[in-house]
C-alpha positions in Angstrom: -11.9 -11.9 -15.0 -8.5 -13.0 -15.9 -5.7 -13.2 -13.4 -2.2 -11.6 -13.9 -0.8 -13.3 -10.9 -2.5 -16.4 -9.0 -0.8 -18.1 -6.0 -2.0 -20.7 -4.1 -0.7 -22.4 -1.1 2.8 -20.9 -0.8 5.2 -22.0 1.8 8.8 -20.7 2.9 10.7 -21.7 5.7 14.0 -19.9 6.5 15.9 -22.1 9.5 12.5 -22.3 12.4 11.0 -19.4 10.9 7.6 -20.0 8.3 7.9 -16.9 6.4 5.0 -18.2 4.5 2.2 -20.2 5.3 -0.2 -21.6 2.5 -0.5 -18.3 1.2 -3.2 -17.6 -1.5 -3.0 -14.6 -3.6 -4.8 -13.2 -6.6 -4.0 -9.9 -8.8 -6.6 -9.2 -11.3 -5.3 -7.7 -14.2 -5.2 -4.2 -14.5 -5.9 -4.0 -11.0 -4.0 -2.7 -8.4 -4.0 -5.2 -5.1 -2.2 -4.0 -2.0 -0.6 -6.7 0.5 -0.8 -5.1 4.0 1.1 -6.3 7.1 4.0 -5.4 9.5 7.8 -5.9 8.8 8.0 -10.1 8.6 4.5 -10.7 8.0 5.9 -12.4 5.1 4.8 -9.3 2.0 8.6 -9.4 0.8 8.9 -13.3 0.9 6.4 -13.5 -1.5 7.3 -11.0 -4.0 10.6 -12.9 -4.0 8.8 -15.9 -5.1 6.7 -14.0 -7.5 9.8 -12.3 -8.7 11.4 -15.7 -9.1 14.2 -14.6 -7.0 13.7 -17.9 -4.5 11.7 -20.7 -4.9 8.7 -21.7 -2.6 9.2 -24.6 -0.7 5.5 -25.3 -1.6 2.5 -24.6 -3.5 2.7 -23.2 -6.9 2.4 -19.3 -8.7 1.7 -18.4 -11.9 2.3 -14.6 -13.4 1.0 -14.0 -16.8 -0.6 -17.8 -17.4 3.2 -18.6 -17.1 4.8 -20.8 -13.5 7.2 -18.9 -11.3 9.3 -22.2 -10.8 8.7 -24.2 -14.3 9.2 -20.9 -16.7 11.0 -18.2 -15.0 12.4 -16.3 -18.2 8.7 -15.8 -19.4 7.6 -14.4 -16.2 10.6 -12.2 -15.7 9.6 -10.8 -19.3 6.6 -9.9 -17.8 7.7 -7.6 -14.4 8.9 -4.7 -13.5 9.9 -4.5 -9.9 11.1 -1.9 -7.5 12.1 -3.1 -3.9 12.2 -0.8 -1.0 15.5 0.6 -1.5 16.7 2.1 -4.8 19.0 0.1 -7.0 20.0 2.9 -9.2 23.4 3.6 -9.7 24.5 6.6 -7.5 28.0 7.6 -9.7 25.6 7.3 -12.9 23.2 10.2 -14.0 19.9 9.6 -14.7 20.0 9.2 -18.5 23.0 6.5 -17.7 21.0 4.9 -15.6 18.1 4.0 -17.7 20.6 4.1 -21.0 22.6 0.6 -19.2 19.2 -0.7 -17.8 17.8 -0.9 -21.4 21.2 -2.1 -23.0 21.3 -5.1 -20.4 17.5 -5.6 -22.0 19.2 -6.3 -25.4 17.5 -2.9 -26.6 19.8 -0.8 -29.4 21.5 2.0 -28.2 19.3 4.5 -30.0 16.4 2.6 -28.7 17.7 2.4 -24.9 18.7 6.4 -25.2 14.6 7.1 -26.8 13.5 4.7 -23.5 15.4 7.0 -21.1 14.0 10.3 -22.7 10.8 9.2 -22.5 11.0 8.0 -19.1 12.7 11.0 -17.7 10.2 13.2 -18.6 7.1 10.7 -17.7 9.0 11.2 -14.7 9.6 14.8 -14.6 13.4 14.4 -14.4 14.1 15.7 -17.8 15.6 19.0 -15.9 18.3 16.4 -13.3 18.8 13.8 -16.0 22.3 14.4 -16.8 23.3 15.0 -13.2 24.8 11.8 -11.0 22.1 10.1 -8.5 24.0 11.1 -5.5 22.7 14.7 -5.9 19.0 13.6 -6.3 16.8 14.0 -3.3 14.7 10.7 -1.8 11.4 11.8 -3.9 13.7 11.7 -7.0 15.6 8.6 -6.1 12.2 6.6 -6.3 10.8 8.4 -9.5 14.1 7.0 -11.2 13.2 3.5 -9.4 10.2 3.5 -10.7 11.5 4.8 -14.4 14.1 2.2 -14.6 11.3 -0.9 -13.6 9.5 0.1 -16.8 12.3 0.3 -19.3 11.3 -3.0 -20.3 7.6 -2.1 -21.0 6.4 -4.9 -18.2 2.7 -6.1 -18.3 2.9 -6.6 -14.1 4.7 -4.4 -12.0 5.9 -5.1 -8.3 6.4 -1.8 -5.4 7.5 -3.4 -2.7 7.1 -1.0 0.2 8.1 2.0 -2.7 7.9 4.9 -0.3 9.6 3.9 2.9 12.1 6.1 4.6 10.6 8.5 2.4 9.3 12.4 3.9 5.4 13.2 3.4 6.0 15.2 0.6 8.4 12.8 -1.3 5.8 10.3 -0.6 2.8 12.3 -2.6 5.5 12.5 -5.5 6.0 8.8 -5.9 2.0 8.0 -4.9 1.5 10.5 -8.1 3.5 8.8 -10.6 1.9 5.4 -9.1 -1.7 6.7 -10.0 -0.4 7.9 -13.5 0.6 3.9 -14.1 -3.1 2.9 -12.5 -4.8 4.8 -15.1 -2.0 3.8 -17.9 -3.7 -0.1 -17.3 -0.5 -1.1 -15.4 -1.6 -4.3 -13.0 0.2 -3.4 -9.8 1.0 -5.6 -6.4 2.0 -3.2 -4.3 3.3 -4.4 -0.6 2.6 -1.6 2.4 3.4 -1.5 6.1 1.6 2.5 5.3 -2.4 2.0 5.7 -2.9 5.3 4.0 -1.0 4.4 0.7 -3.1 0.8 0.7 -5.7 3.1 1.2 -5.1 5.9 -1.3 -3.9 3.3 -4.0 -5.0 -0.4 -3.7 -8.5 -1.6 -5.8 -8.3 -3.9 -3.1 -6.2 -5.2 0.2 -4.8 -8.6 1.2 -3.8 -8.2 5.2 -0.5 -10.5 5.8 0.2 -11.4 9.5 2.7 -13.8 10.4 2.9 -15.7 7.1 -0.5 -16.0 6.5 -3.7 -14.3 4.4 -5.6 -13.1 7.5 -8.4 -10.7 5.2 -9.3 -9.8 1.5 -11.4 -7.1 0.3 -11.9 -3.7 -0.9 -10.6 -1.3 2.0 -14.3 -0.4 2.5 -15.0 -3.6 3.1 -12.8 -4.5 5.4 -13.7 -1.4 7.2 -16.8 -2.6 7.7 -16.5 -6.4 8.5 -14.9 -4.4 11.6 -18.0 -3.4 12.5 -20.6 -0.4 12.3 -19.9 3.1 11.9 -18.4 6.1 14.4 -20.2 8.9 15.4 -17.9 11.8 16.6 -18.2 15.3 17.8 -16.1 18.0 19.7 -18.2 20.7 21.2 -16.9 24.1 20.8 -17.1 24.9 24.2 -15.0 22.5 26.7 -18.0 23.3 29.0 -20.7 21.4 27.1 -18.6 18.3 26.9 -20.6 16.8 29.9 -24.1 17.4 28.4 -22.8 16.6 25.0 -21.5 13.2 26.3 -24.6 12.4 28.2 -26.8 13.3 25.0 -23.8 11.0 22.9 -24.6 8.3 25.1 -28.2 8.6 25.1 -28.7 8.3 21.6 -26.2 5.4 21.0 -26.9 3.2 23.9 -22.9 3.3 24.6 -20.1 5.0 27.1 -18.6 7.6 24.0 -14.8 8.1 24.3 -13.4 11.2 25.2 -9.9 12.2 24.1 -8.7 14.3 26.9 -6.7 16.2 24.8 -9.1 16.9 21.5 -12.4 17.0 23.6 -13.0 14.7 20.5 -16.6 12.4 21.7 -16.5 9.1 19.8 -19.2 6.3 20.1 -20.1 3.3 17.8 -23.6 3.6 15.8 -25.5 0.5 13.9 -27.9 3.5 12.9 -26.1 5.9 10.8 -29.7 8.4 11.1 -28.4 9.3 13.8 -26.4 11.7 12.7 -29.0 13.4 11.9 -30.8 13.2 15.2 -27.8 14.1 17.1 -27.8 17.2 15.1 -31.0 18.1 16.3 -30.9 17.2 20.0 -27.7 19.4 19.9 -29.2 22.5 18.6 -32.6 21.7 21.1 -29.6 22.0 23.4 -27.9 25.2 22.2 -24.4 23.3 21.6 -22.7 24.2 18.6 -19.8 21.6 17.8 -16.1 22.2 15.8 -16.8 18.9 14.5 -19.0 16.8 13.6 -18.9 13.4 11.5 -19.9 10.0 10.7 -17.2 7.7 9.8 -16.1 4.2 8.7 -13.0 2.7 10.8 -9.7 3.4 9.8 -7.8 0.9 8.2 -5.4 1.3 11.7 -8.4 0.1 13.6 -8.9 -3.0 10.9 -5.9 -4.0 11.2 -5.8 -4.2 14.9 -9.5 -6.4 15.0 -7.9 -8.4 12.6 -4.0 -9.5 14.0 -4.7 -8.3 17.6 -1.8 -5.5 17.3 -1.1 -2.3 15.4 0.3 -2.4 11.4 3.6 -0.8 12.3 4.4 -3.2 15.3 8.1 -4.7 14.0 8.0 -7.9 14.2 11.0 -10.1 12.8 12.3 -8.7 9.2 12.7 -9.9 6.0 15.2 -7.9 4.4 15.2 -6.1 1.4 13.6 -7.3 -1.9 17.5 -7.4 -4.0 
C-alpha cells in the first residue's frame, strides 16, 4: 500500500518543552487517519512540520514521495490545509475569497472565478456567496475553510481540529462535507481532541500524549486492546435493581456499576453469550428492562487506559496551526 505521508522519528523542542518525541506516523493514501490527543499532546506541532511551516529538529517526513525539509515547494503543491480557526477573509464575500485564493495560485481569472463557483456550491454556499464572511454563521465559516483548502486541487489534505468552538449542529455540517471528500478519494490527516469525530470519520486512529505515539489502530481495535466487552441494563422498575444486580453479578463473576442517577447496571463480560443468557434469567425473573445492550468501550474509556487521564484534559497548548 503506498504512503501519502510517512514520518519517522520526529522531534521538536520549544525552550524545556518536547513537543515531539520520535514521533512515527503513517497516512495511507486515500485513507483517512485521525491523530487523537489533548491540547499539547503535540497533533498541531506535527502538522506544522508536515505543512512545512517549521522544521523538525529531528527525524525526517516525506508527503507525496517528496521531503518536508529537502523539497518544500513540491509538498506544499500537494496539501490543502485548514487549521482550527478560519483564515478567510471576514470583509471579503465568499466568491472573493476563493476568487484571491486561486489568483495567489497563479490560476487565470476566469479559471479562479469557475474554481469559486464550483466550490460554493460543493459547499452549498452558492445562496451566501456574494455576501461578506462577517455575516456567515460558524458552520458556514468552516464550509468556506474547507472550500478555500481545495482551490488548489491538493492530493493530501490536513483538518487540524476543523470543528472546534463549533455548536453540535455546525459540527454535523462540516463532518458532512468531510465524508463527501472521503468518498471523493481525498487522503485526509485529520487532528481531534473530539473522540466522536475520530470515531465517525477516521479509517484509523493514532493517540498522541505528551509528544509521543502512545496507540495505532482502527477505533475498534483499540476498543478492544482495552479489554472485553460491557454488558448493561436498566430495569424498568427502580425496584428490581437489587435482584437485577445480584443476577448481573452472578452471571459475570463481577460487582456491576450502578449509576445512581440512570439506574444504568454495567459489568465487564469476556463471554459476549451472555447477553443472551441474561435475557433469559431476566424474563425467568419477570424483569422487563428500558435497556439492554452489549457494547465495545468508548473511545473516552480508551483513551483513559491508554494516557492514564481523560481526552479533553488541557494540558499545555500549542497554538493555532497559522
Amino acid at each position: 500500500m503506498s504512503h501519502a505521508i510517512r514520518a519517522e522519528g520526529l522531534v521538536k523542542t520549544y525552550g524545556q518543552t518536547r513537543a515531539l518525541n520520535g514521533v512515527d506516523l503513517e497516512v495511507p493514501t486515500g485513507k483517512v487517519v485521525g491523530v487523537l490527543g489533548p491540547n499539547g499532546a503535540g497533533k498541531t506541532t506535527a502538522v506544522r512540520i508536515l505543512a512545512t511551516l517549521i522544521q523538525p529538529d529531528a527525524g525526517r517526513a516525506e508527503v507525496g514521495g517528496f521531503d518536508v525539509v529537502k523539497d518544500p515547494v513540491r509538498v506544499r503543491g500537494l496539501i490543502g490545509v485548514t487549521g482550527q480557526y478560519a483564515s478567510v477573509d471576514e470583509d471579503l464575500s465568499g466568491t472573493e475569497n476563493l476568487v484571491l485564493i486561486g489568483r495567489l495560485l497563479e490560476f487565470s481569472r476566469a479559471d479562479a472565478r469557475a474554481r469559486a463557483r464550483e466550490l460554493l456550491e460543493q459547499f452549498e454556499l452558492t445562496d451566501a456567496a456574494t455576501r461578506p464572511i462577517r455575516t456567515y454563521s460558524g458552520g458556514m465559516r468552516r464550509r468556506l475553510d474547507l472550500a478555500a483548502s481545495l482551490v488548489g486541487r491538493p492530493r493530501v489534505l490536513y483538518l487540524d481540529e476543523p470543528t472546534t468552538g463549533l455548536d453540535p449542529h455546525a459540527r454535523n455540517e462540516v463532518w458532512s462535507v468531510v465524508r463527501g471528500l472521503i468518498a471523493d478519494g481525498a487522503t485526509v490527516l485529520l487532528t481531534t481532541q473530539y473522540l466522536e469525530e475520530a470515531d465517525q470519520l477516521a479509517d484509523t486512529i493514532t493517540v498522541f500524549d505528551h509528544g509521543r505515539v502512545v496507540a495505532n489502530g482502527r477505533s475498534d481495535e483499540l476498543k478492544r486492546r482495552v479489554g472485553g466487552q460491557t454488558l448493561q441494563v436498566r430495569p424498568t422498575s427502580a425496584a428490581d435493581l437489587g435482584l437485577v444486580e445480584r443476577i448481573l453479578g452472578e452471571l459475570t463473576g463481577a460487582r456491576p456499576h450502578r449509576d445512581r442517577d440512570t439506574g444504568l447496571l454495567t459489568a465487564p463480560v469476556a463471554d459476549p453469550m451472555l447477553l443472551s443468557t441474561l435475557v433469559r434469567k431476566l424474563d425467568e425473573a419477570g424483569v422487563t428492562a428500558d435497556e439492554l445492550a452489549l457494547r465495545l468501550p468508548s473511545l473516552d474509556e480508551v483513551f483513559l487506559a491508554l494516557t492514564g487521564h481523560a481526552a479533553e484534559e488541557t494540558t499545555e497548548r500549542e497554538g493555532s496551526l497559522v
